[in-house]
C-alpha positions in Angstrom: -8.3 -11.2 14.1 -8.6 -8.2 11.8 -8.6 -4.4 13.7 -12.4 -3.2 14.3 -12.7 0.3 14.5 -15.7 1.8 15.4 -16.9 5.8 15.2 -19.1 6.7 18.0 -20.4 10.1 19.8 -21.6 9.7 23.5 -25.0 10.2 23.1 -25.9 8.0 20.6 -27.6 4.6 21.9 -26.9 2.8 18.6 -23.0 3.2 19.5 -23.7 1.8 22.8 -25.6 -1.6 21.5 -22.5 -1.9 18.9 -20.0 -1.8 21.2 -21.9 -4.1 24.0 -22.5 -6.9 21.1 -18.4 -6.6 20.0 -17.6 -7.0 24.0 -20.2 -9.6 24.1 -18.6 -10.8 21.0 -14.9 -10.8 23.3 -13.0 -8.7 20.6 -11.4 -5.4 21.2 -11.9 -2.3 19.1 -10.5 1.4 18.5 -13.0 3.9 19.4 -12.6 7.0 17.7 -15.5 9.6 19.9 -16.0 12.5 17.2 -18.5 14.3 19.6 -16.8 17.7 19.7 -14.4 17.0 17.3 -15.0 18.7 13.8 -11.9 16.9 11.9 -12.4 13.4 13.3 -16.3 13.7 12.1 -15.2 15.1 8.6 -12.4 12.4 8.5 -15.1 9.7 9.4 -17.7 11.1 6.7 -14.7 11.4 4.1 -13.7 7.8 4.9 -17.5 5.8 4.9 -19.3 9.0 3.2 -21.9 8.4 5.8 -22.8 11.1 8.7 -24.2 9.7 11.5 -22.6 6.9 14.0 -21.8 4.4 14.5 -19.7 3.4 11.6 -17.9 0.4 11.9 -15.0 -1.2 10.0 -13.6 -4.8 10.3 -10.4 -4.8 9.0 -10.9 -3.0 5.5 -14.7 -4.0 5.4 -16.9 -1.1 6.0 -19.7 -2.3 7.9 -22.3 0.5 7.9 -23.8 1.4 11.1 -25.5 -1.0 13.9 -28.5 -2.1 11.9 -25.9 -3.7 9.3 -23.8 -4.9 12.4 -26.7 -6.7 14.0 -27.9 -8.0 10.7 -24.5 -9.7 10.0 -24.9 -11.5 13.7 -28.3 -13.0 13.2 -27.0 -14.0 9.3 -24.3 -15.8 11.4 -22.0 -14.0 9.5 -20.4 -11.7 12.3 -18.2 -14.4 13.9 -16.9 -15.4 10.1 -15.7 -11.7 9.6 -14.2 -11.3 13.5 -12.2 -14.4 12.8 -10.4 -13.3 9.4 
């Protein structure tokens, strides 16, 4: 199973319906919380070149935010990508 990192703020109810459809999914992820945190949110925006959350990564695929997640469920392509 590739490493899913996900980049989330508190606040933000898109982060909250990515990460309840990757537990629903049963995989485990590395949340990096960049309310707060100036570096980790200039980090994140160097890495996707994206500002808002979440941004999500499967292994070295850049997923995009929640839309793109949820998209690549009902494709049935999201269980393909966990399983690499």
């Amino acid at each position: 199973m590739p490493e899913i990192l996900i980049y989330t703020t508190h606040i933000c109810p898109y982060c909250i319906m990515a990460k309840r459809l990757l537990d629903k999914k049963g995989v485990s992820y590395t949340e990096i919380n960049v309310d707060g945190n100036t570096g980790l949110r200039e980090d994140m925006m160097r890495k996707t070149k994206r500002r808002t959350v979440p941004q999500i990564y499967i292994g070295d695929f850049h997923v995009g935010g929640f839309d793109e997640l949820h998209a690549l469920d009902q494709q049935k392509k999201l269980d393909t990508l966990l399983a690499t």
